[in-house]
TORPA-4810 file (N, C-alpha, C, O; in nm, 3 decimals):
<nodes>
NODE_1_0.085_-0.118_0.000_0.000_0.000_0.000_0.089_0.124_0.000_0.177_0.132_0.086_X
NODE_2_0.075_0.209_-0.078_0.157_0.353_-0.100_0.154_0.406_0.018_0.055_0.355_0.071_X
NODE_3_0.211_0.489_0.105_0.234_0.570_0.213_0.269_0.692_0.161_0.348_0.732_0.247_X
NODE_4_0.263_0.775_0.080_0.315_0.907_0.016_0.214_0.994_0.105_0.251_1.073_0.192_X
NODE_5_0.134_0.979_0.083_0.004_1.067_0.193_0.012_1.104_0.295_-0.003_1.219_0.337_X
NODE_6_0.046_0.972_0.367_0.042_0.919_0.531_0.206_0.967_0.532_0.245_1.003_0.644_X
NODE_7_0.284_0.970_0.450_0.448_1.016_0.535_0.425_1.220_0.469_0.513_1.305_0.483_X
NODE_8_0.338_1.237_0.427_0.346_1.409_0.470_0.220_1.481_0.509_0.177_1.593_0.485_X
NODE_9_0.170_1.362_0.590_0.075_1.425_0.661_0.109_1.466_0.785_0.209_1.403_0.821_X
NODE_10_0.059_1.566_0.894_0.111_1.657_1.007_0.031_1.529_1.088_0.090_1.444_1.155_X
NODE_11_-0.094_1.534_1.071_-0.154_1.476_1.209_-0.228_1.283_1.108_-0.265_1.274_0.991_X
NODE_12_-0.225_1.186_1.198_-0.231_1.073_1.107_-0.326_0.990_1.267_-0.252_0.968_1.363_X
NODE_13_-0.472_0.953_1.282_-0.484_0.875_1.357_-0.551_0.713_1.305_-0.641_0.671_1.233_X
NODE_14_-0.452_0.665_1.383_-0.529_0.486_1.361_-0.599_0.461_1.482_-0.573_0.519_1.587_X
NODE_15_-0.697_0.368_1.468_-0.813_0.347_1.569_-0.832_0.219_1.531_-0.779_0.175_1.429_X
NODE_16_-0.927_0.132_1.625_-0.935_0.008_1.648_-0.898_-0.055_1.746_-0.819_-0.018_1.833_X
NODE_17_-0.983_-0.207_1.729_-1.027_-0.261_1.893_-0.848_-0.386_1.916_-0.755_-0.421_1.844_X
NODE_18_-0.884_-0.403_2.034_-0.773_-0.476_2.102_-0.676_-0.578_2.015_-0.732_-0.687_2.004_X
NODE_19_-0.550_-0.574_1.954_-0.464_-0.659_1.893_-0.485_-0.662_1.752_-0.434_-0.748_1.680_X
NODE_20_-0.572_-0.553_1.703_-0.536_-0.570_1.579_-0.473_-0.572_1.424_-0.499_-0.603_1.307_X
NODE_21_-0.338_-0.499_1.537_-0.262_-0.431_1.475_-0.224_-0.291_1.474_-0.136_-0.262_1.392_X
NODE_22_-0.274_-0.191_1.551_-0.269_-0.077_1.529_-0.149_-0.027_1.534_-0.105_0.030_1.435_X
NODE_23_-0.065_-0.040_1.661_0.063_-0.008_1.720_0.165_-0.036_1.598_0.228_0.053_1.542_X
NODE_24_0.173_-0.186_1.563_0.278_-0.216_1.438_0.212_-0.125_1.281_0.287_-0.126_1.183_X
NODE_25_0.131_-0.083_1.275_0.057_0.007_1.134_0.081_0.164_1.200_0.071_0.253_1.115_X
NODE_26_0.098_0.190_1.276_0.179_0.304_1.348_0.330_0.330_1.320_0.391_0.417_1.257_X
NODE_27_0.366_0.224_1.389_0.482_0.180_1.382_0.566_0.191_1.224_0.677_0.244_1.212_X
NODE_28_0.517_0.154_1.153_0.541_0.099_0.992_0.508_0.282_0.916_0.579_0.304_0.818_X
NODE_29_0.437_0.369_0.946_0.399_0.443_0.902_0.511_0.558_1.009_0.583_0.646_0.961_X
NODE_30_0.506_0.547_1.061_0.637_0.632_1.173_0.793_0.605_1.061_0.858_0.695_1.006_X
NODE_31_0.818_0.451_1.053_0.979_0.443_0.963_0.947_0.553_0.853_1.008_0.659_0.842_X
NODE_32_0.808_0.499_0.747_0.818_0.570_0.663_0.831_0.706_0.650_0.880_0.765_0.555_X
NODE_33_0.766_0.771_0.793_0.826_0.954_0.741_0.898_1.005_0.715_0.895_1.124_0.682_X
NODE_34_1.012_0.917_0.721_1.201_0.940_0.699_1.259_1.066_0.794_1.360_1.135_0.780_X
NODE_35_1.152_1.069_0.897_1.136_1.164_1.015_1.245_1.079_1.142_1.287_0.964_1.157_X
NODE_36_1.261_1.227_1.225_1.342_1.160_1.332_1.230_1.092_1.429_1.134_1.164_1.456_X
NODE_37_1.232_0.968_1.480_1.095_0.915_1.535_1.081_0.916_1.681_1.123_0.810_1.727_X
NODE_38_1.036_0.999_1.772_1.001_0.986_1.900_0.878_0.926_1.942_0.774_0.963_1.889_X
NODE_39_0.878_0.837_2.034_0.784_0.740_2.049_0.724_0.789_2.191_0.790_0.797_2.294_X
NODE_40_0.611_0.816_2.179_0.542_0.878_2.309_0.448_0.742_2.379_0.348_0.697_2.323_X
NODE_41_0.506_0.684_2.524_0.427_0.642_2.586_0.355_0.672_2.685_0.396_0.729_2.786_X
NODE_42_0.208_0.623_2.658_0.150_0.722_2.774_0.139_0.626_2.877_0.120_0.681_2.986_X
NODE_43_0.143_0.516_2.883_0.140_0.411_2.945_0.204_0.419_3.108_0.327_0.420_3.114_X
NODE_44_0.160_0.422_3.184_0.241_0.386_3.303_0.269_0.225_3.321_0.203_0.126_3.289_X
NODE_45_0.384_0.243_3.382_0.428_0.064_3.466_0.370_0.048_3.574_0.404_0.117_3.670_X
NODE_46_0.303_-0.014_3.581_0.254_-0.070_3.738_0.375_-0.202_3.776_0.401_-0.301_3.708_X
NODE_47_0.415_-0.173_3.865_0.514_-0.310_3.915_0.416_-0.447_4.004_0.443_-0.567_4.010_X
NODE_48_0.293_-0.370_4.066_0.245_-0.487_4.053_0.123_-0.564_3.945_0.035_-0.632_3.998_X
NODE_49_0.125_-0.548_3.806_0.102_-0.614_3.727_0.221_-0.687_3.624_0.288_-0.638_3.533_X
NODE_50_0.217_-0.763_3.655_0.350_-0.877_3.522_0.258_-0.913_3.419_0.332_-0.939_3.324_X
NODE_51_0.155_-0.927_3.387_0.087_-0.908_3.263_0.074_-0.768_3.158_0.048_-0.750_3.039_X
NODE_52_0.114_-0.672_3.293_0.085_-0.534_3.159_0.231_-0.475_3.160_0.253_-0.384_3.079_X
NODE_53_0.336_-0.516_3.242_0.441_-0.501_3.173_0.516_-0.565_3.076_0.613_-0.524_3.013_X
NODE_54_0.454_-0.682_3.073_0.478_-0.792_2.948_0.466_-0.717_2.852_0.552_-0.699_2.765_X
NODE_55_0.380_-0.676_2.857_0.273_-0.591_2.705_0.365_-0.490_2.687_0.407_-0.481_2.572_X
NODE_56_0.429_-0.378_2.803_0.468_-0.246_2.785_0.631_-0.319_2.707_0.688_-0.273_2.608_X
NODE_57_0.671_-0.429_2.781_0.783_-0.470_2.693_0.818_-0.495_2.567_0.917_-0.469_2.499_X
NODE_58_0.670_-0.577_2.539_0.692_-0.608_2.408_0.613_-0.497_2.306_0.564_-0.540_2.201_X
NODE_59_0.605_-0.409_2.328_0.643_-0.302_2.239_0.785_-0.224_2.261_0.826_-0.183_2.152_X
NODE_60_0.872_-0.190_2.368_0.961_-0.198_2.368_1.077_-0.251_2.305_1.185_-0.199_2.277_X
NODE_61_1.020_-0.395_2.286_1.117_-0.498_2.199_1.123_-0.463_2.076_1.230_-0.486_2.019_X
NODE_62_1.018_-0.402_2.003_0.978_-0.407_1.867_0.998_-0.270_1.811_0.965_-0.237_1.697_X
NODE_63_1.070_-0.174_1.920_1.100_-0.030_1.886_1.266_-0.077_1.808_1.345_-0.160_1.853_X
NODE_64_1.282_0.008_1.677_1.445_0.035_1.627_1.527_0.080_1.769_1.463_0.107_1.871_X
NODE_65_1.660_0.085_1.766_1.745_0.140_1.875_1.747_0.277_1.856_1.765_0.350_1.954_X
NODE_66_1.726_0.338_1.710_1.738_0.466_1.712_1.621_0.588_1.754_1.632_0.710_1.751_X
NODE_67_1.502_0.498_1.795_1.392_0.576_1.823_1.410_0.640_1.974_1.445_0.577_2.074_X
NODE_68_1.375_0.788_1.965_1.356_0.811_2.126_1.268_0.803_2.203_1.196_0.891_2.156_X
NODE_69_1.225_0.773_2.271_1.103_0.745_2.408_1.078_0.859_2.468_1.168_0.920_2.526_X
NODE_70_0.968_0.898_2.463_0.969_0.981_2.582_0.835_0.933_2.639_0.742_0.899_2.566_X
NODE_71_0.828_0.929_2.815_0.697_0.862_2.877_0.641_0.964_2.898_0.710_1.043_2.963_X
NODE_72_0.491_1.017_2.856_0.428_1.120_2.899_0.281_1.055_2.955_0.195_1.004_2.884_X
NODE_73_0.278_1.074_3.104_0.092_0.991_3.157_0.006_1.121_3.144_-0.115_1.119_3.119_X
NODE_74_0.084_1.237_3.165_0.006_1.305_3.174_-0.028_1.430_3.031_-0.131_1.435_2.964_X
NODE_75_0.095_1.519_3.016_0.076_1.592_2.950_0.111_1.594_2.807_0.220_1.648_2.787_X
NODE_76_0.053_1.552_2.707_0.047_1.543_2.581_0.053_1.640_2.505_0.130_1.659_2.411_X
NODE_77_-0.041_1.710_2.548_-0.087_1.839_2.456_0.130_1.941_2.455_0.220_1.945_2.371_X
NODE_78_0.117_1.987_2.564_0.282_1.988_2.590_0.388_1.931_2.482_0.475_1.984_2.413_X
NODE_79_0.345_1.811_2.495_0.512_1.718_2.430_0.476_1.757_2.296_0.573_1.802_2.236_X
NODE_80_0.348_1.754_2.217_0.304_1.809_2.096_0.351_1.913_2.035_0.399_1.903_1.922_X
NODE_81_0.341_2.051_2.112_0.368_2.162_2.100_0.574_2.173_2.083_0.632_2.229_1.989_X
NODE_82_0.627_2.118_2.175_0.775_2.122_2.205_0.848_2.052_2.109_0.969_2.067_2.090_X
NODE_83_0.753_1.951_2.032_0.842_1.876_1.954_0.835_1.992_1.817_0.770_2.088_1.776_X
NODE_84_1.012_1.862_1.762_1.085_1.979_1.647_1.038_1.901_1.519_1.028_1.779_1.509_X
NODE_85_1.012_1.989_1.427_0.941_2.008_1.313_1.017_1.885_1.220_0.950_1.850_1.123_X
NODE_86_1.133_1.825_1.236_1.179_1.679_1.194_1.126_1.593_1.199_1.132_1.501_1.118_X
NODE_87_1.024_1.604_1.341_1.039_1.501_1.428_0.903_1.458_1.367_0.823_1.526_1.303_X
NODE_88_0.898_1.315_1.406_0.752_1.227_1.405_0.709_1.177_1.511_0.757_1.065_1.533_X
NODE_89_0.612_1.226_1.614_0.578_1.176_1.774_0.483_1.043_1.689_0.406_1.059_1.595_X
NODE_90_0.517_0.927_1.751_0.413_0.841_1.766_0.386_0.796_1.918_0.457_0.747_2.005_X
NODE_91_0.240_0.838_1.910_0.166_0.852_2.031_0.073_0.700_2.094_-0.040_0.667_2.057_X
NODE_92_0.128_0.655_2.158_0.063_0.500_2.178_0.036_0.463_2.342_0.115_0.394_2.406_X
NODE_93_-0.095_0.523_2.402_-0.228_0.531_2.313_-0.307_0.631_2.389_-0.281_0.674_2.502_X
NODE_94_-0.434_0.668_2.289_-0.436_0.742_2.344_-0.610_0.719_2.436_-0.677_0.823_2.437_X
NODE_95_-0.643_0.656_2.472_-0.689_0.566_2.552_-0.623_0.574_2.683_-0.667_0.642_2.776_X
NODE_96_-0.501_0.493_2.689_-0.418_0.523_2.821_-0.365_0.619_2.879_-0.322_0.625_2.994_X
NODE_97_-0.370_0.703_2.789_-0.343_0.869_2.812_-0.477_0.910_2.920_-0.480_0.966_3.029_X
NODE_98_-0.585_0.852_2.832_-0.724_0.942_2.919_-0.710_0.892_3.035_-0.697_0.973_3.127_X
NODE_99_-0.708_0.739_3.070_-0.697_0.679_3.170_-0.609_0.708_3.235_-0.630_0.645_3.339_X
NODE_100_-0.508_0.770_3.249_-0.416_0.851_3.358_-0.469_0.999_3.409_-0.413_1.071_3.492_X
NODE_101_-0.627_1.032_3.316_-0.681_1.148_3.406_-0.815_1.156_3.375_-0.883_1.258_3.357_X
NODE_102_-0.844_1.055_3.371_-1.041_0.985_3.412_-1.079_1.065_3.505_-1.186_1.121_3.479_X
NODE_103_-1.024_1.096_3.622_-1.049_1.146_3.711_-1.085_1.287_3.750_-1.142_1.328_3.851_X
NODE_104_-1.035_1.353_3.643_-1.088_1.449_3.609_-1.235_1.492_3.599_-1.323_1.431_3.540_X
NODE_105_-1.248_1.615_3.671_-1.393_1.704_3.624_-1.429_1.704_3.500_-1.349_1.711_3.406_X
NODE_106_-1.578_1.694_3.487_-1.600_1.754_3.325_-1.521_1.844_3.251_-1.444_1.845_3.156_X
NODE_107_-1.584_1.938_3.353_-1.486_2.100_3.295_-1.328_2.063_3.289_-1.270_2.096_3.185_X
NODE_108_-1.246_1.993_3.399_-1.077_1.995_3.357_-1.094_1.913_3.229_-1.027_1.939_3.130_X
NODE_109_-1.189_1.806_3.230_-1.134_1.709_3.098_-1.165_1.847_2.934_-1.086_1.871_2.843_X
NODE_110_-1.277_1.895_2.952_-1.292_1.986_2.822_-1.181_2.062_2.786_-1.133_2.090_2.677_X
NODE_111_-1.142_2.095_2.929_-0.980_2.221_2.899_-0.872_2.090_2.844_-0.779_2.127_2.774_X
NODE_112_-0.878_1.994_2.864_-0.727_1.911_2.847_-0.751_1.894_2.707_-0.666_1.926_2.624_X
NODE_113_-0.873_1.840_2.671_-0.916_1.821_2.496_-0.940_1.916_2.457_-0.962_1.896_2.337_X
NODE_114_-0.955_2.033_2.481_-0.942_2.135_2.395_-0.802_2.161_2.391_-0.759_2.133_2.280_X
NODE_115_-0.704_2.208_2.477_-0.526_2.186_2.471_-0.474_2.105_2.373_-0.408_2.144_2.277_X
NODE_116_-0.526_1.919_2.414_-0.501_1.836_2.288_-0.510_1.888_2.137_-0.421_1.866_2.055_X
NODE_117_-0.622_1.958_2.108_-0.682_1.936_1.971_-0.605_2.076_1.904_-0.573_2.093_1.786_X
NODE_118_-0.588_2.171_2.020_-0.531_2.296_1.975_-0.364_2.294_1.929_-0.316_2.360_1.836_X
NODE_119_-0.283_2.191_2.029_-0.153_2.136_2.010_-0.127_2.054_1.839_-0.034_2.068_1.759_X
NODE_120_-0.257_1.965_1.829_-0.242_1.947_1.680_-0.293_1.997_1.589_-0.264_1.955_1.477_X
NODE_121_-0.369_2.086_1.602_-0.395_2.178_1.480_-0.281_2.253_1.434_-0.266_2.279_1.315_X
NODE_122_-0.200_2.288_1.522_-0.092_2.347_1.524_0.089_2.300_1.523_0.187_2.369_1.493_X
NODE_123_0.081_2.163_1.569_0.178_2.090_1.552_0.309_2.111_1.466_0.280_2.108_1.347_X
NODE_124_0.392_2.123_1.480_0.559_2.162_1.378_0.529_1.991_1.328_0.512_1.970_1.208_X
NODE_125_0.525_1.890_1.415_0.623_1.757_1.406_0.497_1.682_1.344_0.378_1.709_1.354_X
NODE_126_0.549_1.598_1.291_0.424_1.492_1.246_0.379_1.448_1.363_0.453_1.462_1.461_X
NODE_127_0.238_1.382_1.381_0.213_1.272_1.502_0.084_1.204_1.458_-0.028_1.243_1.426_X
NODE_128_0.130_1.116_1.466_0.076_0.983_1.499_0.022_0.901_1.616_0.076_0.833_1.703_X
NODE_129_-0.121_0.935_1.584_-0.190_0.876_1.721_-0.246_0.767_1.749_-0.366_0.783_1.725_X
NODE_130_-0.226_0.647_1.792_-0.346_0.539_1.854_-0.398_0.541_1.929_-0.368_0.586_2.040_X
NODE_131_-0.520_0.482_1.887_-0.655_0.502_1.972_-0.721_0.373_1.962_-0.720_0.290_1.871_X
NODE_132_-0.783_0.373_2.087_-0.831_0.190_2.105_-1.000_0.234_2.039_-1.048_0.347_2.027_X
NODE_133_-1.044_0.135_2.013_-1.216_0.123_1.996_-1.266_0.082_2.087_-1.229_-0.033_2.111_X
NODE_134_-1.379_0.146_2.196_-1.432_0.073_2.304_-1.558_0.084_2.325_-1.610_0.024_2.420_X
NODE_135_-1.615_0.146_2.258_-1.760_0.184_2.196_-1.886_0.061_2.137_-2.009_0.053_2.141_X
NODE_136_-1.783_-0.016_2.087_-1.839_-0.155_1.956_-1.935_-0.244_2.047_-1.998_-0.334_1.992_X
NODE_137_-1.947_-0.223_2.182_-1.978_-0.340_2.263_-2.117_-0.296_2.336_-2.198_-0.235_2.265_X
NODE_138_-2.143_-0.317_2.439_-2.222_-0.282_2.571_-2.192_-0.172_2.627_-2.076_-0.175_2.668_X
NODE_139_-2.249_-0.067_2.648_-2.247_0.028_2.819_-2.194_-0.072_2.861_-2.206_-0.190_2.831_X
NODE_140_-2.129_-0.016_2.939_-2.062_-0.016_3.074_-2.105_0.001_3.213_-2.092_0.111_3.267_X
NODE_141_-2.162_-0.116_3.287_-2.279_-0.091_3.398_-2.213_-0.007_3.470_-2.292_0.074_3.519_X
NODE_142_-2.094_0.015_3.502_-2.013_0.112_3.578_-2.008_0.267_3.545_-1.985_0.291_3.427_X
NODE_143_-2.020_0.354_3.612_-2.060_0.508_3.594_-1.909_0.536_3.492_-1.913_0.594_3.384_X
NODE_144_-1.760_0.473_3.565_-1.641_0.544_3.563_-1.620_0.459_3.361_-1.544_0.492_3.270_X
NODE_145_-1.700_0.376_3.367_-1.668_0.306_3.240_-1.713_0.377_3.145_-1.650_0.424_3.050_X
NODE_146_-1.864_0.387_3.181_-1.875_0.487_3.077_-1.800_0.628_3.038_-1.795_0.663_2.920_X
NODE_147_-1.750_0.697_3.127_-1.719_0.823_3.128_-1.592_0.811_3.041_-1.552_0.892_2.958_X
NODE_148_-1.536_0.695_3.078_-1.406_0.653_2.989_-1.474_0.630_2.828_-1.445_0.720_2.749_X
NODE_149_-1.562_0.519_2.774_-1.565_0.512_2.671_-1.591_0.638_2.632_-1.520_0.691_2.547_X
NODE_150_-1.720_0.717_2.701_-1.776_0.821_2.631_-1.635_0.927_2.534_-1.603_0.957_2.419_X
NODE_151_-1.591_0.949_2.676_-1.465_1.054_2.637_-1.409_1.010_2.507_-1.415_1.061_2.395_X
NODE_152_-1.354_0.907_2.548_-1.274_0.875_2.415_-1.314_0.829_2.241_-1.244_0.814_2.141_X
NODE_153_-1.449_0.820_2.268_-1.529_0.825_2.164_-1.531_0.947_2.093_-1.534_0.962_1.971_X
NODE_154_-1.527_1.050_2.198_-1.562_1.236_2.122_-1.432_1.260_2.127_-1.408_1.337_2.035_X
NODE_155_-1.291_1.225_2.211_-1.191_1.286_2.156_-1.114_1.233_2.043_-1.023_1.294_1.987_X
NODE_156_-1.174_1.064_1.998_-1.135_1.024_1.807_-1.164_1.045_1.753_-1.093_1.059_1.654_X
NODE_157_-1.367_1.087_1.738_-1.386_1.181_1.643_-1.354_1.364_1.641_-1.359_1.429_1.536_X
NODE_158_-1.324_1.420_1.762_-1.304_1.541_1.716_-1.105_1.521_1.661_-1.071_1.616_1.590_X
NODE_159_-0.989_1.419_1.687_-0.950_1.413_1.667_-0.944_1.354_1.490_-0.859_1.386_1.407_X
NODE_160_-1.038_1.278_1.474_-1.096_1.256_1.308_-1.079_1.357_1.214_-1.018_1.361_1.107_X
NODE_161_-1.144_1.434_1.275_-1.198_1.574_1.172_-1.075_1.649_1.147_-1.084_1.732_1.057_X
NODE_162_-0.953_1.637_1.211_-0.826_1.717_1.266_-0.779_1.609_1.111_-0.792_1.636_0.992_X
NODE_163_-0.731_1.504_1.168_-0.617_1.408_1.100_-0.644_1.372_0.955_-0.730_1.434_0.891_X
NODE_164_-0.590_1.298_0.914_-0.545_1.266_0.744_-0.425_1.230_0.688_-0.343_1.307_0.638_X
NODE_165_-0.413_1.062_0.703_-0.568_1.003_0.685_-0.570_0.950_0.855_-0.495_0.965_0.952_X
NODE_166_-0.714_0.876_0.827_-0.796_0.823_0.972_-0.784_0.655_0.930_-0.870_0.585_0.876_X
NODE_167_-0.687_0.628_0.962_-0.702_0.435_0.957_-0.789_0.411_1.074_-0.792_0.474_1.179_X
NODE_168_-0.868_0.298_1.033_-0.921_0.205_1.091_-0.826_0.059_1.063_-0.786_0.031_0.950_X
NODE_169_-0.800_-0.013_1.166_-0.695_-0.114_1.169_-0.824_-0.233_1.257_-0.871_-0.217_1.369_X
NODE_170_-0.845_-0.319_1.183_-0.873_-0.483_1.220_-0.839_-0.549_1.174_-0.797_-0.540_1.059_X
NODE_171_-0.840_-0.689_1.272_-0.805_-0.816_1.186_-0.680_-0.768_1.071_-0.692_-0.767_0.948_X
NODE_172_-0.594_-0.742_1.128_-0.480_-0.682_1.045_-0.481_-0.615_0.948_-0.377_-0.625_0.884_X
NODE_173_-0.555_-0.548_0.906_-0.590_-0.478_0.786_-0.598_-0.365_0.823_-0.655_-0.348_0.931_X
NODE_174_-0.537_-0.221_0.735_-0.575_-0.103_0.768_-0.669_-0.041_0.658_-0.640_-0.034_0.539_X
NODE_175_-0.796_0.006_0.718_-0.862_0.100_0.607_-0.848_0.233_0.632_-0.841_0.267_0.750_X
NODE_176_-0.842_0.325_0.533_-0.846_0.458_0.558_-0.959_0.520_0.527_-1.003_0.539_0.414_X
NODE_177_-1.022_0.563_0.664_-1.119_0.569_0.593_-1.166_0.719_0.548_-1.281_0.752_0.520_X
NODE_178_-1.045_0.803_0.548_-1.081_0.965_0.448_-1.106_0.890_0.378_-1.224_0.914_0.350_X
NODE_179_-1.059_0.763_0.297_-1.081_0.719_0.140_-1.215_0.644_0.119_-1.244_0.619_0.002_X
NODE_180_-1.296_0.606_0.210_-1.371_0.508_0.219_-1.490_0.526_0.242_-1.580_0.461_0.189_X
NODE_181_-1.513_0.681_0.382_-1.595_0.689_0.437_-1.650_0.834_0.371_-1.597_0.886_0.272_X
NODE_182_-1.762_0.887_0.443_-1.808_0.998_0.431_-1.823_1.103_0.550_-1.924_1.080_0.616_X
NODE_183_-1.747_1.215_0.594_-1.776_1.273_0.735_-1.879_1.269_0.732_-1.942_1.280_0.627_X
NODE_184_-1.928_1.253_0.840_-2.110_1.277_0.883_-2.157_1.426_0.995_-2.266_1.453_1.046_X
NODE_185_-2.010_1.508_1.005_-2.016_1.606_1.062_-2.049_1.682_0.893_-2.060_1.629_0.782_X
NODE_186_-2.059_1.825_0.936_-2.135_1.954_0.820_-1.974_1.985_0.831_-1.925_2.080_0.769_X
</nodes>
């Protein structure tokens, strides 16, 4: 599949549900910008889970030596703005990002996504964002579940309307769907 698009585009988000590739179609689209590649995790380590540092490893494993890391749980919008106009942030994820400030008020979460969306409208550096799908299923009998899917439902599509192109990644396959779909916003 050509990447000419996707390596001079500023803002690029992939979306989709658990393992289906998103991170490595990130990943693959990050080499191609021929950009210097900083890899943004939002991920925290918990030391007492050995199942989710497995996970945080083995993306670790699968990073080049020449990529830089930087761990951000909290402030994104920030690392966005600071990065240099070479550079290609790939952002993984951004799901776990929210989940390091769920906790948040309505009102703080509106100011943080509005920061987010204003950092990439404006962006020097390419970036590249993943985003999980968590929407596809059931409510969430839990108040805090929902507040999580909800959020992150309105910050991929207002992040949608921003990016280009918008992969959708399942079952290993990426669609784009600027090419596919139709906005349903005016």
């Amino acid at each position: 599949m050509p990447m000419s698009n996707a390596a001079a585009s500023k803002v690029i988000l992939i979306t989709g549900p658990a393992r289906s590739g998103k991170s490595e179609w990130g990943e693959r689209l990050a080499v191609q910008s021929g950009r210097r590649v900083v890899y943004v995790a939002t991920a925290i380590a918990r030391t007492d889970d050995p199942e989710w540092l497995a996970r945080l490893q083995a993306h670790r494993d699968r990073r080049p030596p020449d990529w830089e890391t930087l761990e951000v749980s909290h402030h994104l919008a920030k690392t966005i703005r600071q990065a240099l106009p070479e550079s290609c942030l790939l952002v993984d994820s951004l799901g776990t990002w929210l989940a390091n400030l769920l906790e948040q008020e309505d009102e703080d979460w509106a100011e943080t996504q509005m920061e987010l969306l204003h950092s990439l409208e404006t962006a020097q550096a390419q970036v590249i964002l993943i985003a999980e799908e968590t929407g596809w299923g059931v409510v969430p009998a839990y108040p805090l579940g929902r507040v999580f899917r909800d959020r992150l439902g309105t910050l991929t599509r207002k992040i949608g309307a921003i990016a280009n192109p918008v992969y959708l990644v399942t079952s290993g396959y990426a669609l784009n769907l600027r090419d596919l779909g139709t906005p349903i916003d005016g």
